[in-house]
FIPA-812141 format. One line per field, with one value per residue (C-alpha): residue number from 1; residue in three letters; x, y, z. Coordinates in Angstrom, 3 decimals, decimal comma. Example, Ala and Ser with C-alpha at 12.3 -4.5 7.8 and 13.67 -1.06 7.14 Angstrom:
BEGIN
k <- c(1	2)
r <- c(ALA	SER)
xx <- c(12,300	13,670)
yy <- c(-4,500	-1,060)
zz <- c(7,800	7,140)
END
This chain:
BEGIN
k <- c(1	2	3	4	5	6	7	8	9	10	11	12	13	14	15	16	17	18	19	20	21	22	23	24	25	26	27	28	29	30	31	32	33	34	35	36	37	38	39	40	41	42	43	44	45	46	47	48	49	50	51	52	53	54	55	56	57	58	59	60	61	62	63	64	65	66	67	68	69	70	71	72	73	74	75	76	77	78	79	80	81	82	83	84	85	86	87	88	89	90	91	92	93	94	95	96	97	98	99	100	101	102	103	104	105	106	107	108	109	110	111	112	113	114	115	116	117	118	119	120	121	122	123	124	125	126	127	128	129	130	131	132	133	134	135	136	137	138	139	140	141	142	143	144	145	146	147	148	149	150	151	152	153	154	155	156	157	158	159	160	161	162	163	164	165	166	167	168	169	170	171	172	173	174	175	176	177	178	179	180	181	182	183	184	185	186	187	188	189	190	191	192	193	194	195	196	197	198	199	200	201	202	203	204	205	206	207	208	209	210	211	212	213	214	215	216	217	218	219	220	221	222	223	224	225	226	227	228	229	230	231	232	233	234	235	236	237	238	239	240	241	242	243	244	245	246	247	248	249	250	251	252	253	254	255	256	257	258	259	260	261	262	263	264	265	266	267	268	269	270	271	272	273	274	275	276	277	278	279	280	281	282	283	284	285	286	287	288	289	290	291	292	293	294	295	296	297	298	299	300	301	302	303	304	305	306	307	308	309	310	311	312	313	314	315	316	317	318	319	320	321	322	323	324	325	326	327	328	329	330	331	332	333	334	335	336	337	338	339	340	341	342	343	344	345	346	347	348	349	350	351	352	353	354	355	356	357	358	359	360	361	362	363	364	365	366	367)
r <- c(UNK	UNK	UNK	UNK	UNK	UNK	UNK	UNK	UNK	UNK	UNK	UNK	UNK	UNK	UNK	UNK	UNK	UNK	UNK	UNK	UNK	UNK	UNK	UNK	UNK	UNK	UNK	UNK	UNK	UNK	UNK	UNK	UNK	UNK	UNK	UNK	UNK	UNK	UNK	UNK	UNK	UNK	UNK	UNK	UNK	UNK	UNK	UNK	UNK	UNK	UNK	UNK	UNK	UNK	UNK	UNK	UNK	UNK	UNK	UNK	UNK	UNK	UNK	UNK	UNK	UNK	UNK	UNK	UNK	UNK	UNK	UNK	UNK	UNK	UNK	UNK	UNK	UNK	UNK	UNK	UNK	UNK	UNK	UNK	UNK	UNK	UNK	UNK	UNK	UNK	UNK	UNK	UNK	UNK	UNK	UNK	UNK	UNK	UNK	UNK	UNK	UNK	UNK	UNK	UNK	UNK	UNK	UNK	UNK	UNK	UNK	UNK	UNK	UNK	UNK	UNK	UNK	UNK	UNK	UNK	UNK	UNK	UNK	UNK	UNK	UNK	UNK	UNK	UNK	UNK	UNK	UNK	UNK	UNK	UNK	UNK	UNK	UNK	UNK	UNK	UNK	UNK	UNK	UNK	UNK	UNK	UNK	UNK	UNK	UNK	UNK	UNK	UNK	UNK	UNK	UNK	UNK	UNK	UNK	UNK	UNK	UNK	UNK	UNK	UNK	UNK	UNK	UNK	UNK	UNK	UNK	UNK	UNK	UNK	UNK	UNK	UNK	UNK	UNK	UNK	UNK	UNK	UNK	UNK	UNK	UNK	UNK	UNK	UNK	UNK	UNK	UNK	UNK	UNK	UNK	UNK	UNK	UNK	UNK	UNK	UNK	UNK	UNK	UNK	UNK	UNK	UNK	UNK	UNK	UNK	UNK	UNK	UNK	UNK	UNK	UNK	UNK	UNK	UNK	UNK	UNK	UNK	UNK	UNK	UNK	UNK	UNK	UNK	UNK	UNK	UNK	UNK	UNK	UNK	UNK	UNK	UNK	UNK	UNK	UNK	UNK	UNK	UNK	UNK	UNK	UNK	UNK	UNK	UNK	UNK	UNK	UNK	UNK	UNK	UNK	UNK	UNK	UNK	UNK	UNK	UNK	UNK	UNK	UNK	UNK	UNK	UNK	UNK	UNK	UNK	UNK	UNK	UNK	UNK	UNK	UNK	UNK	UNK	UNK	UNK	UNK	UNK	UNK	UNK	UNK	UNK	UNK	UNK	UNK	UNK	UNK	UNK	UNK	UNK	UNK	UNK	UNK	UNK	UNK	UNK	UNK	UNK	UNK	UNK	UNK	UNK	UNK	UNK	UNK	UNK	UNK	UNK	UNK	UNK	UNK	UNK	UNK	UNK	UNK	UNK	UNK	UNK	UNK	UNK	UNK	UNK	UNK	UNK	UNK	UNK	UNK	UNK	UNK	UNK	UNK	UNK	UNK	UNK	UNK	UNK	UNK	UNK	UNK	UNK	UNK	UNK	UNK	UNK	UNK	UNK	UNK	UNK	UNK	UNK	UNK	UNK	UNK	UNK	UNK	UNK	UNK	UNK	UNK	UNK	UNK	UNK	UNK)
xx <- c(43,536	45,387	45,024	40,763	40,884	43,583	45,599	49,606	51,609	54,841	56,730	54,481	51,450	52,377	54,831	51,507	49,376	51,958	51,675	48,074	47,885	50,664	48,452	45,470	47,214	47,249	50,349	49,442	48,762	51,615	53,980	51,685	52,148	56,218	55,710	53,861	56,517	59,116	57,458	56,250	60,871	60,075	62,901	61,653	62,938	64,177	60,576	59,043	61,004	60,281	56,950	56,386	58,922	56,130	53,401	55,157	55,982	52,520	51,594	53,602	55,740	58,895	60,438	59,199	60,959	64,130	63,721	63,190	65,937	68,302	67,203	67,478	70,725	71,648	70,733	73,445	70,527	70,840	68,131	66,861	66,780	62,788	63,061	65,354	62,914	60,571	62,886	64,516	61,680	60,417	64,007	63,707	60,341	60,236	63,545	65,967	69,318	71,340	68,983	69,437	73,324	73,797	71,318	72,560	76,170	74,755	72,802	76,334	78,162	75,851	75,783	78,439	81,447	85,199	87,698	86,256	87,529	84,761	82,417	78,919	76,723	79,066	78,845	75,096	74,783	77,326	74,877	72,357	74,246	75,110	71,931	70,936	73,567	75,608	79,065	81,294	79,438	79,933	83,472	84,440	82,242	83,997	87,289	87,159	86,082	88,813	91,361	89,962	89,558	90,861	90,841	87,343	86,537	83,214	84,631	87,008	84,440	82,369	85,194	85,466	81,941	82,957	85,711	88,113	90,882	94,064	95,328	95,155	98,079	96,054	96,817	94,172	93,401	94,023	90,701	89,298	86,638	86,973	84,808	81,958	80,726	78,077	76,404	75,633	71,942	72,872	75,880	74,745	73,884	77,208	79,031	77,657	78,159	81,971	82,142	80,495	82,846	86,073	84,747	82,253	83,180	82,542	79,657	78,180	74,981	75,617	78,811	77,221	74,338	76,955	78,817	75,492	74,847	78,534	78,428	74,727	76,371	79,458	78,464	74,394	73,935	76,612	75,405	71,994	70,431	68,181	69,899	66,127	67,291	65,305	68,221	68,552	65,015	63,646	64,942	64,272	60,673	60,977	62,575	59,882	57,173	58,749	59,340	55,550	54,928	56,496	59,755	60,045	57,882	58,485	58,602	57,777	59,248	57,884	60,880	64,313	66,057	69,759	68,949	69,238	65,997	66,554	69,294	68,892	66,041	68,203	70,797	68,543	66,193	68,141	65,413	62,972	62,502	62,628	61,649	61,858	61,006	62,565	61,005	64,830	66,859	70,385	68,859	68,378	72,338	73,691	71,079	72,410	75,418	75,674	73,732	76,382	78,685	76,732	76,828	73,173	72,500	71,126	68,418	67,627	65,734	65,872	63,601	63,040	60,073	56,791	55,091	51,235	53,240	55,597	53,188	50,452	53,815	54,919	51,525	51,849	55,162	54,799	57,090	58,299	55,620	53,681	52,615	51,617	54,000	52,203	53,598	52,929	54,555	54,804	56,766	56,155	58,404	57,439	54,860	52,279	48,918	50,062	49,688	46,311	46,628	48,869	47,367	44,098	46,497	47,970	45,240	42,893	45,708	45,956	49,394	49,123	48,443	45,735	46,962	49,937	51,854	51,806	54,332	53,803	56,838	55,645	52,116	52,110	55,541	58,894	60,668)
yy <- c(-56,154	-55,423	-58,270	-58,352	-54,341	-56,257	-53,849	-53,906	-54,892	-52,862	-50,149	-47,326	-48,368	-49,334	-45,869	-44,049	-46,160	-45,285	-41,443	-41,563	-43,358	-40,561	-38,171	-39,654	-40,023	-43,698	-44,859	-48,235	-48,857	-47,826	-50,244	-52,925	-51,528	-51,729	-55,187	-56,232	-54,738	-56,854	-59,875	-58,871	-58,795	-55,235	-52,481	-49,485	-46,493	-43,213	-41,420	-44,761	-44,123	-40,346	-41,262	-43,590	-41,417	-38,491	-40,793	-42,040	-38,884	-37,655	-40,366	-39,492	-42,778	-42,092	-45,451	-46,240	-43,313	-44,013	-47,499	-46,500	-43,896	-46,733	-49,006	-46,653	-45,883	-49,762	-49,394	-46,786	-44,638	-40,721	-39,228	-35,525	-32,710	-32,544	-36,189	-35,138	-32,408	-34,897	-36,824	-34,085	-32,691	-36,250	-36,735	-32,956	-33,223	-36,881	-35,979	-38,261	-36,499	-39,315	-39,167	-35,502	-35,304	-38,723	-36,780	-33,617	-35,191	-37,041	-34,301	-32,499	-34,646	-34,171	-30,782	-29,296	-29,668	-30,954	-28,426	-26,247	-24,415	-25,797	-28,669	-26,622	-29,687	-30,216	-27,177	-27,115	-30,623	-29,888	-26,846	-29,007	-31,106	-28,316	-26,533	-29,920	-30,103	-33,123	-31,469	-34,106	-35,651	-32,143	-31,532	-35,180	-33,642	-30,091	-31,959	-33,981	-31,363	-29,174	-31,840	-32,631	-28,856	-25,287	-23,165	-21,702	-18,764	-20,643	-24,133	-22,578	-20,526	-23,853	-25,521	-23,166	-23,475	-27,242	-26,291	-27,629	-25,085	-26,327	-24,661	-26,237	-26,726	-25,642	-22,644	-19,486	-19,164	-15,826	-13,851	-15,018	-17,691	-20,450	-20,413	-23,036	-25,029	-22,779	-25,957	-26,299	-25,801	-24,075	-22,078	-18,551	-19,449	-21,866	-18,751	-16,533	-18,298	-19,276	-15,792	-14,510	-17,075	-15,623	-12,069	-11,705	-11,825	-14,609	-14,019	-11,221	-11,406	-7,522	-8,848	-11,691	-9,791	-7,011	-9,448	-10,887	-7,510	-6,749	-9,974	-9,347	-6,185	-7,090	-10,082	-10,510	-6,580	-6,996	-10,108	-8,797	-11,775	-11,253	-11,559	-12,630	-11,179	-8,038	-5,669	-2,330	-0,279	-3,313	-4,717	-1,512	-1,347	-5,148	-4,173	-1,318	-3,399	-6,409	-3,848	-3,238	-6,891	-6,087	-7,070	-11,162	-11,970	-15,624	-14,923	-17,310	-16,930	-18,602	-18,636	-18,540	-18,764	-17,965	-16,713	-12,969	-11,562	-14,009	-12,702	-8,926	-9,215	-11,024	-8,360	-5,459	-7,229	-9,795	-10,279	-11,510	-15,933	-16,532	-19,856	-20,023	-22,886	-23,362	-26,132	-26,134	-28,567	-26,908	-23,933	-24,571	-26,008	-22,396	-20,599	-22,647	-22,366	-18,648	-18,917	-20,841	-17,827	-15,489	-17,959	-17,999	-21,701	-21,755	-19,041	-19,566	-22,734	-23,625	-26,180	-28,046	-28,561	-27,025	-24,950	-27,212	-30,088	-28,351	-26,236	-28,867	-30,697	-27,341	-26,740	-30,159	-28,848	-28,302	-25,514	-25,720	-25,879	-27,816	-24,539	-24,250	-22,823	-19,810	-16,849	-13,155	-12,140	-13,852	-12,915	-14,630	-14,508	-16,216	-16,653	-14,163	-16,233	-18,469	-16,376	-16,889	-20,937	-20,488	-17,977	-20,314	-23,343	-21,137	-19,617	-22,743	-24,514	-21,729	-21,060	-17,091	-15,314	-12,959	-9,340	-10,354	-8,680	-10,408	-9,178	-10,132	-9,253	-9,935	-9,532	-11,823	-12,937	-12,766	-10,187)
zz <- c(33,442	30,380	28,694	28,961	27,535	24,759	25,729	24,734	27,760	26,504	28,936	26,844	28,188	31,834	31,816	31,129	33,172	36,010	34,800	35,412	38,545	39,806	38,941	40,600	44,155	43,980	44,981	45,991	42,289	40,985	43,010	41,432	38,158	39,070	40,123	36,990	34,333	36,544	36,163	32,577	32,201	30,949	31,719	33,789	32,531	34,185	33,822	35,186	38,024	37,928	38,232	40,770	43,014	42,900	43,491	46,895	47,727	47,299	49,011	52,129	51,827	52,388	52,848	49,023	47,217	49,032	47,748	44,388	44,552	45,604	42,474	40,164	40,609	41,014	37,478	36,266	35,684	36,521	38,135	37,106	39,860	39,813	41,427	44,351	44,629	46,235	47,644	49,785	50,750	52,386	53,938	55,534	56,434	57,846	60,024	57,923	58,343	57,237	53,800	53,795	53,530	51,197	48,870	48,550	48,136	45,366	43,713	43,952	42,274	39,288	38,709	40,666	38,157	39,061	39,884	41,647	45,003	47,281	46,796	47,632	48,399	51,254	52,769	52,443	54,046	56,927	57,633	58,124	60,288	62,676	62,483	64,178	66,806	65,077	64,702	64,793	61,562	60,544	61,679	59,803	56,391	55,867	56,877	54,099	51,816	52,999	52,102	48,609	47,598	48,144	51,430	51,792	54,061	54,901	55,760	58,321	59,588	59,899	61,383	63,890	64,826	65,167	67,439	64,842	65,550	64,054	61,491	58,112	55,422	52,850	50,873	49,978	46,599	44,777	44,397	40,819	40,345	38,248	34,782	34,804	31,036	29,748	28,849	32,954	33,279	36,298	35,305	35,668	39,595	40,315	39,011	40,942	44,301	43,179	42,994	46,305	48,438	46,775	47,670	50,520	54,100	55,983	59,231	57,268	55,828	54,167	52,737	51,083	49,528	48,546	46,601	44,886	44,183	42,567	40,673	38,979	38,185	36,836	35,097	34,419	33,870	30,909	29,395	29,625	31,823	34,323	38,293	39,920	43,070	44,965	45,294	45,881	46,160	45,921	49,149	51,288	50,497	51,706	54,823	55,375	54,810	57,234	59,850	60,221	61,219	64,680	66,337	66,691	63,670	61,697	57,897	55,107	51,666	49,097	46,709	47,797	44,412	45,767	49,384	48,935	49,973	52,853	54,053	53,548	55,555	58,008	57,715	57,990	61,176	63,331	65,431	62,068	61,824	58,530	56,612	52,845	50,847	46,903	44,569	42,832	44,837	42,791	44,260	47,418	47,535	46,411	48,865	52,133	51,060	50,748	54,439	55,868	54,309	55,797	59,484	59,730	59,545	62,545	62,230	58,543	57,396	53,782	52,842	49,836	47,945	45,809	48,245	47,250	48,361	51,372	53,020	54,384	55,662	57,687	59,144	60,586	62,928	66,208	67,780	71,587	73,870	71,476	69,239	65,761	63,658	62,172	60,212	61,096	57,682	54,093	51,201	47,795	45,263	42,351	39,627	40,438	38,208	41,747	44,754	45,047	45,533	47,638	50,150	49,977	51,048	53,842	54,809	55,118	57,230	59,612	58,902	58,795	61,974	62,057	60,623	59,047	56,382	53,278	50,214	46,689	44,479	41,010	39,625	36,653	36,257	37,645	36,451)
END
């Protein structure tokens, strides 16, 4: 009771109250602390929202963050990427397709800028769709992204996948890739991808990863930025090591950034499973979209989420046949101070099959 510690009832000190209670797993107390600032007529900001989003999602309740998603955007409030972080991965995990694609539409919207030959969220939601067997939500999607944007290589390709064979009125653009604001906090990856579906060939996995690899060249090499993606030698001692797990094995990446050691590995070993999880929700948009380039939604699972929080949900899958889904090879790529927690977490859920190959590709940091 606030009042008994004489205790301020202002948004600072229910915001933090929330924070802590977030932090402390307890859910149910943070709805109360929601209810309170309503009835207290205090206005719940966008990190109250933030916070009690994470708490639900913690708590496994998925019908709560939806909820909260929905008011806070009643309230012309924007919400950052870290809280559709949570919120896709309950959506993906709980089995909410509907969620799924309404989500990454929105987050789409937000980031991915006006004008632009494509609209990415689309394509990653209508793989989704068909990696799920609902292709006429699918066909209806990339229709209507076809007819509010340039021809795309990868929608037609989709289409056709739909059995959507008519031919279209729209024209292809020339090959040159629109510029994106510098001031997009995701700029250096949106420009990549614009680039890599105006150059690579669509159903090839080499083709895509050739293109990242001309693009980091081209563009990140001469601006001196870092490309984050395991090229070259880098990706043959990958494809080495993954070759000594055996023919048939199910991969886990921790990491997908754009989906390029994904699908080299694909390229290189068609007969590899691979599942890679990204805590960047933007991120995981550009990597299934450059998998539906490559026309590997169907073998290639993207999921969203921070692998603490993702990988107790995955060990809870059951495969046909009512198996455990267990890895025989794992690839981590990203902050090395963090393997350790996270081969504890997969180890102690049994998610790692005796003898397999694990890959670390930084020691301390990424880079």
């Amino acid at each position: 009771d606030m009042s008994s510690l004489k205790v301020v009832r202002d948004s600072i000190t229910f915001n933090a109250a929330i924070s802590s209670c977030e932090k402390g797993g307890q859910w149910e107390r943070v709805l109360r602390l929601l209810g309170y600032m309503q009835e207290s007529n205090l206005q719940l900001q966008v990190v109250t929202y933030n916070a009690a989003i994470v708490a639900c999602s913690k708590g496994l309740q998925w019908t709560f963050t939806l909820q909260l998603f929905d008011s806070l955007s009643e309230a012309g409030m924007t919400a950052p990427s870290n809280i559709y972080r949570y919120l896709l991965m309950d959506v993906e995990q709980f089995g909410l397709l509907q969620h799924e694609v309404a989500l990454l539409l929105s987050l789409g919207k937000q980031y991915v800028e006006s004008g632009q030959s494509l609209t990415a969220a689309a394509i990653a939601a209508a793989s989704r769709l068909l990696a799920v067997g609902e292709v006429n939500q699918a066909r209806h999607l990339l229709l209507d992204t076809m007819h509010t944007s340039s021809w795309s290589s990868v929608v037609q390709m989709m289409l056709n996948a739909c059995g959507h064979h008519a031919p279209t009125q729209l024209v292809e653009p020339p090959h040159a890739y629109p510029k994106l604001a510098t001031s997009n906090p995701y700029h250096k990856e949106l420009s990549m991808m614009l680039y890599v579906l105006d150059h690579a060939c669509a159903g090839s996995p080499m083709s895509v990863c050739d293109a990242m690899d001309d693009f980091a060249e081209a563009k990140w090499k001469t601006l001196q930025q870092w490309s984050k993606v395991a090229g070259n030698t880098k990706s043959e001692v990958l494809c080495s090591s993954l070759r000594g797990a055996g023919s048939g094995v199910k991969m886990l990446e921790i990491g997908t950034y754009c989906g390029y050691t994904a699908l080299r590995l694909s390229a290189a070993i068609p007969s590899v499973s691979i599942v890679t999880v990204e805590v960047d929700p933007l991120h995981v948009i550009v990597a299934r979209t450059m998998v539906a380039l490559s026309g590997l939604w169907q073998s290639l699972q993207v999921w969203t989420g921070h692998s603490k929080h993702l990988l107790p949900r995955l060990a809870e899958k059951q495969l046909p046949g009512q198996q455990r889904l267990r890895f025989g090879a794992l690839f981590m790529d990203r902050w090395g101070s963090e393997y350790h927690d996270d081969f504890v977490v997969l180890d102690s859920l049994g998610l790692l099959e005796c003898g397999a190959v694990i890959i670390d590709e930084q020691v301390l940091w990424p880079g």
